[in-house]
Each structure stands twice: as C-alpha cells, then as structure tokens.
C-alpha positions in Angstrom: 101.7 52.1 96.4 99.7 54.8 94.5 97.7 56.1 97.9 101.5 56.6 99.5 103.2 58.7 96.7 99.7 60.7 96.6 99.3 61.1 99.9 103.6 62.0 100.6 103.3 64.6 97.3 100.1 66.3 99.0 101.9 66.5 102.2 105.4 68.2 100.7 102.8 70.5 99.0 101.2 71.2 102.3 104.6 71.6 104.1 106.3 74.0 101.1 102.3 76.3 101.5 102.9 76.8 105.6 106.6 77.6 105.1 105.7 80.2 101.9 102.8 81.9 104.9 105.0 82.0 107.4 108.2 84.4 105.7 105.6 87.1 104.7 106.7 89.9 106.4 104.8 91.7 109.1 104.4 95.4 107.7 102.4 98.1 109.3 100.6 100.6 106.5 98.9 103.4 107.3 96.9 105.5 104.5 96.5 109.3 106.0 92.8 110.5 104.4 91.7 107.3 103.7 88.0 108.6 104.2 88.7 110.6 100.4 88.1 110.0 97.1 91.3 108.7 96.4 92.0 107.4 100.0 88.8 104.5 99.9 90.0 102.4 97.0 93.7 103.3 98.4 93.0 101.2 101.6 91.2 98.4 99.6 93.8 98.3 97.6 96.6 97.5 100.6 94.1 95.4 102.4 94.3 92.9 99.6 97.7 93.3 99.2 99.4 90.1 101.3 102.5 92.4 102.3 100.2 93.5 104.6 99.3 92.9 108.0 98.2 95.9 110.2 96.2 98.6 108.0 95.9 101.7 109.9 93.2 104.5 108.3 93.3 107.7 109.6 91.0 111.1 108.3 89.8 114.1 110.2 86.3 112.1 109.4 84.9 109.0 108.6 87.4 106.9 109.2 85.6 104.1 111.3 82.9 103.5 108.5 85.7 103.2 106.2 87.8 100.7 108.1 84.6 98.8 109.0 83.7 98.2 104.8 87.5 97.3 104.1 88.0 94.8 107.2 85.4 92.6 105.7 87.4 91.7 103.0 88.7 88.3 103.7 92.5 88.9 104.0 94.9 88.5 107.2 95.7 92.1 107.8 93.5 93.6 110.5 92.3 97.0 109.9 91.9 100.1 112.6 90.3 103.4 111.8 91.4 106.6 113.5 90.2 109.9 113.7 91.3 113.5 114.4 94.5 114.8 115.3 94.5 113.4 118.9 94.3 109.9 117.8 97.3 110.4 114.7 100.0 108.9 117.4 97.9 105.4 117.1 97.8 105.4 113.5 101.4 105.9 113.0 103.2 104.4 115.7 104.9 101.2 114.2 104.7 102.1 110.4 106.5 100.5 108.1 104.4 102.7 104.9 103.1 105.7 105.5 100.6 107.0 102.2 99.5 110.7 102.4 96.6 110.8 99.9 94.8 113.4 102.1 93.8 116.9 100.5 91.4 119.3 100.6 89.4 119.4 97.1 88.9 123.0 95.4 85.9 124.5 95.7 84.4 127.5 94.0 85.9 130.4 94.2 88.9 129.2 95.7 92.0 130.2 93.8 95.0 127.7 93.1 96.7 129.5 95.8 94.3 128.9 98.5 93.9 125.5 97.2 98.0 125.1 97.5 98.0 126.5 101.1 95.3 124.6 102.8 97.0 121.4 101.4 100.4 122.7 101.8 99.6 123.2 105.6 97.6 119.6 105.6 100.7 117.9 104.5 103.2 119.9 106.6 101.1 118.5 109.9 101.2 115.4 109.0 105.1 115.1 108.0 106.0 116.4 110.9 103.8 113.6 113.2 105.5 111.1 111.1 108.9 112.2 112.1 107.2 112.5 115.5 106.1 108.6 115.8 107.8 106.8 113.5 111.1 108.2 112.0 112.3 105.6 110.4 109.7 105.4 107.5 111.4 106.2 104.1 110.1 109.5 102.2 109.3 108.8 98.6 107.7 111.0 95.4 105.3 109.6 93.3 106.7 107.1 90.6 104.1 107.5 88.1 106.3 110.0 85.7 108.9 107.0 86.2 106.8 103.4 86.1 104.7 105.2 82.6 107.4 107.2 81.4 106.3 110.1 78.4 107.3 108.9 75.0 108.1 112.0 72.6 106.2 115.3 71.9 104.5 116.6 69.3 105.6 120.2 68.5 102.3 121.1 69.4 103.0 119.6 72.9 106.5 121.6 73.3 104.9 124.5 72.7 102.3 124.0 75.3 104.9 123.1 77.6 107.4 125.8 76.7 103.9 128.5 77.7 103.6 126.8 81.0 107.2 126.9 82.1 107.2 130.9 84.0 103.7 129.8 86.0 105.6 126.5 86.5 108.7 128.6 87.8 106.3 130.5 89.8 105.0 127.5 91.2 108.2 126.1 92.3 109.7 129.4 94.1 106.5 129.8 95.7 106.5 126.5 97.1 110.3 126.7 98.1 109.2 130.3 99.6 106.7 128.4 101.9 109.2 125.7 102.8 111.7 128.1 103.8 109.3 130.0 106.4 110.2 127.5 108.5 
C-alpha cells in the first residue's frame, strides 16, 4: 500500500516538474559589448537566468572567448558570440532583449565631450541595426533611480545638486543638439 502512494506521489511530482519546463518561454537576449567590463558578468548573469534560451554576445572584439567561458555554465540557453559590424545582423535577428552595455572607457586626456561623442556615435549605430533587424524589441531606460529610489537630502546634498544643475542643463541641450542633427 505504502510503495503505491509513494511511488503515485513521486510520479504527480515528476508530471507537475515537466509541465513547469515546458511553459518557460523561448526568449532570444542579446548583450551588445559583452567583451567589456560591465558586458562579461552581464552575459553570465542572463545565461543563468532560466528566461533564457538563446544568448547572443556581440563586441567589436573578443566576443568568441567570451561566449566560449559563459556557454560552459550548465544552463539550457545556448550561447553564440559575434563579432564586428558585419556579423551585428546574426546577433540581433530574433531578439526578444536587446542590452547595450557597450562604451568606450575614458582615457587620458580625453575630455567628457570626446568621451560623450564616441559613445554617443557607438550607441546611435547600434540603435539603428536594432530597428534594422528586429523592430519589435521594446526601448527602455535604466531602472536603477526607480528599483533604489533616493530617500531625502541633506542641505549639503541640495546645495551640491543645485551647483551642478547649468553643466547638467548644458549636458542635456548638448545631447538634444546631437540628436537633432539627424
């Protein structure tokens, strides 16, 4: 009697585990730089997550080494590494995510400027292959100001904010200034 309740419990178990596998859904990710600082532990991090199943790496360099560490972690997504511009049609075509942690770093003697158009320029290439080869994917900012939020300011704070608001305003018509060229 005992073997038969046992052995019909471990089977509704078994049964209720395939049926939870099998309504994962199949989402393509692709992380653009994922040969940088911040673009390694980026694809690590969605190769363990179980939402994904294709993992797409793309960089101007590196990219296969990088996509040969991260596919052997023992996960069901399978990971391809791309790289240069002629292979960015590969790495996006299909994409459910698109992550653009690609930039430039500042060197020295580089002013914030410089810095800002190199990456501005980086970014604007790769936006516009993503409309290119996949259009549907959603655009999105970073949530961090809203998952953290800021709890209140000292007056020391404010006043350090309120000195930084003209480069701030500077920043922003600047940036719209670039958008706008084209």
């Amino acid at each position: 009697m005992f073997r038969s309740v046992a052995r019909s419990a471990a089977g509704k178990h078994l049964l209720r585990r395939r049926y939870a596998t099998e309504s994962v859904p199949d989402r393509k990710v692709a992380v653009l730089g994922a040969a940088g600082g911040i673009g390694q532990p980026l694809a690590l991090l969605m190769k363990l997550n179980p939402l994904v199943s294709r993992l797409a790496l793309y960089d101007i360099a590196n990219t296969p080494g990088v996509a040969a560490d991260v596919s052997h972690v023992n996960t069901r997504s399978e990971v391809a590494g791309y790289v240069g511009e002629d292979q960015l049609k590969q790495a996006l075509e299909g994409c459910d995510v698109v992550i653009i942690p690609a930039e430039v770093p500042r060197k020295p003697g580089m002013t914030r400027d410089d810095l800002f158009n190199i990456n501005a320029g980086i970014v604007k290439s790769l936006c516009a292959a993503i409309a290119k080869y996949c259009p549907n994917v959603r655009l999105g900012k970073n949530g961090v100001e809203e998952v953290m939020g800021l709890g209140p300011l000292s007056d020391y704070e404010q006043a350090g904010l309120e000195s930084l608001k003209p480069e701030l305003k500077a920043s922003i018509e600047k940036g719209i200034k670039f958008a706008n060229q084209n």
